[in-house]
KOLVEXTI-533885 format. One line per field, with one value per residue (C-alpha): residue in three letters; x, y, z. Coordinates in Angstrom, 2 decimals. Each point is the difference from the previous one (the first is absolute). Layout:
N
lumtor = (ala/...)
east = (X/...)
north = (Y/...)
up = (Z/...)
This chain:
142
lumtor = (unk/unk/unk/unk/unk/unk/unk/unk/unk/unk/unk/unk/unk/unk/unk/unk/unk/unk/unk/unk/unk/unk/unk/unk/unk/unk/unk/unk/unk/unk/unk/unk/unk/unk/unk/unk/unk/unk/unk/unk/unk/unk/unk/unk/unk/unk/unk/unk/unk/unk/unk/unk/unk/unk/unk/unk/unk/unk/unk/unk/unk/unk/unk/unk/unk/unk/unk/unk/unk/unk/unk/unk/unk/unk/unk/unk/unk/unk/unk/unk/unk/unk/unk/unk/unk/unk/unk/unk/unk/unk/unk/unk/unk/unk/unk/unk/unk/unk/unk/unk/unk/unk/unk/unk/unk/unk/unk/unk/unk/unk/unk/unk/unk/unk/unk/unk/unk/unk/unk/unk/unk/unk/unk/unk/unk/unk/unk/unk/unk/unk/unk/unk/unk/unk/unk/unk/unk/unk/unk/unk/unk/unk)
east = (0.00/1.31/0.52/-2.83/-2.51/0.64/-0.52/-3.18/-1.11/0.54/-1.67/-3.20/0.06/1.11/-2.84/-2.80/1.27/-0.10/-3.53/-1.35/1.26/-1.02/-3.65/-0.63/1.47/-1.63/-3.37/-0.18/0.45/-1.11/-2.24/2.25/2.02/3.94/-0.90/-3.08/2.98/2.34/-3.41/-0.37/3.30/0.13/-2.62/1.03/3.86/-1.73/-0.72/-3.57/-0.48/-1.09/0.81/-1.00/-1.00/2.39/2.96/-1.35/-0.13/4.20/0.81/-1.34/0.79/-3.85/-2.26/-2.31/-2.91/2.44/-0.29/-3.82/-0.29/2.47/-1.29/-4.39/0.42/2.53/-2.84/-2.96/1.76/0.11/4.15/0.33/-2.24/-0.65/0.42/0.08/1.47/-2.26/2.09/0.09/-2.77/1.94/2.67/-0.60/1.70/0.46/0.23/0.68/-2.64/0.45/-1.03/2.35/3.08/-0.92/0.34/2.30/2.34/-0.76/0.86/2.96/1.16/-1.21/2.05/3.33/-0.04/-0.77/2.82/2.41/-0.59/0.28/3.28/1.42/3.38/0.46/2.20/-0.47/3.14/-1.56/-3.34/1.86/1.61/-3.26/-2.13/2.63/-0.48/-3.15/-0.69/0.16/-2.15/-2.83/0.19/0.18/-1.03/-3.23)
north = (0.00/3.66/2.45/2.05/-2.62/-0.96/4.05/-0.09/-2.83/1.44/3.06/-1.32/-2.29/3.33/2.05/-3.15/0.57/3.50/-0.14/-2.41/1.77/3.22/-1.03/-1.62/2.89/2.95/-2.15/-0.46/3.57/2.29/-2.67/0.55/-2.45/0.49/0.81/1.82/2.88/-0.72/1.58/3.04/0.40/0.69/2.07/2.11/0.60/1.18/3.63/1.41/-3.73/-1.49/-2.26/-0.64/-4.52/-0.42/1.77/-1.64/-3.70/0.80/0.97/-2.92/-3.03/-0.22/-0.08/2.73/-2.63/-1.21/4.01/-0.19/-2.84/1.51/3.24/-1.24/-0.92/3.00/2.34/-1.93/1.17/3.39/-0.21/0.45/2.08/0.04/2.83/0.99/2.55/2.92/0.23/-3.82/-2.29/-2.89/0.62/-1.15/0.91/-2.03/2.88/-0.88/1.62/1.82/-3.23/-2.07/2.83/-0.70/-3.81/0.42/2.07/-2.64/-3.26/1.63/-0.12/-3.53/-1.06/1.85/-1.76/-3.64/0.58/1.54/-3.47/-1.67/1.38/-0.17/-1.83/1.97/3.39/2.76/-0.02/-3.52/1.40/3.04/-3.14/-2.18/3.94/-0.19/-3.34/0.31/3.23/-0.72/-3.00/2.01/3.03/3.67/1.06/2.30)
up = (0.00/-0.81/2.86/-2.40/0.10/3.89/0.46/-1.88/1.78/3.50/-0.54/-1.29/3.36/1.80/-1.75/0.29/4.32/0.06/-1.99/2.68/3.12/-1.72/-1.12/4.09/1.87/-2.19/-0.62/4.47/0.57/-2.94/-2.14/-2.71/-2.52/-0.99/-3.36/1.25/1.76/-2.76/-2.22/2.37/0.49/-3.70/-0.07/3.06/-1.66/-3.34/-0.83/1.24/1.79/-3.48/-2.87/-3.77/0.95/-2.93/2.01/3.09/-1.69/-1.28/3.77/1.39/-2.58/-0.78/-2.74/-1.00/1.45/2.64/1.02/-0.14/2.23/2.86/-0.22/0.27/4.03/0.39/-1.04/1.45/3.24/-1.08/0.17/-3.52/-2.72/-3.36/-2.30/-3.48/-2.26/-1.12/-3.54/-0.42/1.51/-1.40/3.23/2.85/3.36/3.38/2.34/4.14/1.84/3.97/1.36/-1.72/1.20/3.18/-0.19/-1.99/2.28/2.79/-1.90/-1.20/3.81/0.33/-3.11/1.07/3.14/-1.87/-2.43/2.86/1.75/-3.03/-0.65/3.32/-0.69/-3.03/0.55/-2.28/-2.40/-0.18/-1.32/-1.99/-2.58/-0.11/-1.01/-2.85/-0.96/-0.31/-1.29/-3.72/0.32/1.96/-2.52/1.06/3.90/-0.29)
């Protein structure tokens, strides 16, 4: 086995962990999934809290219906809204509502404490390489 393929291997283990311990510690206290705060977070970072679903969909690794189907319990809750561009009703924009800041703001607490436990053994110059490594396989930080 190459060192490349025993890397890839390890971090989809790493990320299927981190997904798990994610998903049962955000779900307990804030009723939210992993990729459910990976969505807000998204939407939070972007300018005017909102996203064209196409933009959204590239962020996250998603289809365009993939999108859809994440983003119909986020805005039954009223954590995420819909809205559309006057000039083109063919866009579409996922935009984070005031409610979904607010959870938002408190899961992001919850999840730096998971991943500080998480990463416990593991000292920053540590982290510094692996934020290389993996940069150009995760694409640009928004």
């Amino acid at each position: 086995m190459t060192p490349q393929l025993d890397f890839c291997l390890r971090l989809a283990r790493a990320y299927a962990t981190i997904g798990r311990r994610m998903d049962a510690v955000l779900g307990g206290h804030h009723g939210l999934s992993f990729n459910d705060f990976t969505l807000l977070l998204h939407l939070a970072r972007a300018p005017g809290g909102r996203l064209r679903r196409v933009d959204l969909a590239d962020r996250l690794g998603l289809t365009a219906s993939g999108v859809t189907r994440s983003l119909l319990p986020l805005e039954k809750t009223g954590w995420v809204a819909r809205q559309s561009d006057p000039r083109d009703a063919r866009i579409g924009y996922a935009v984070i509502t005031a409610e979904g800041h607010e959870l938002l703001d408190n899961a992001l607490k919850t999840a730096a404490e998971v991943a500080e436990e998480m990463l416990l053994q593991a000292d920053r110059d540590q982290l510094d390489v692996l934020a290389t490594v993996l940069a150009p396989l995760a694409g640009p930080a928004r």
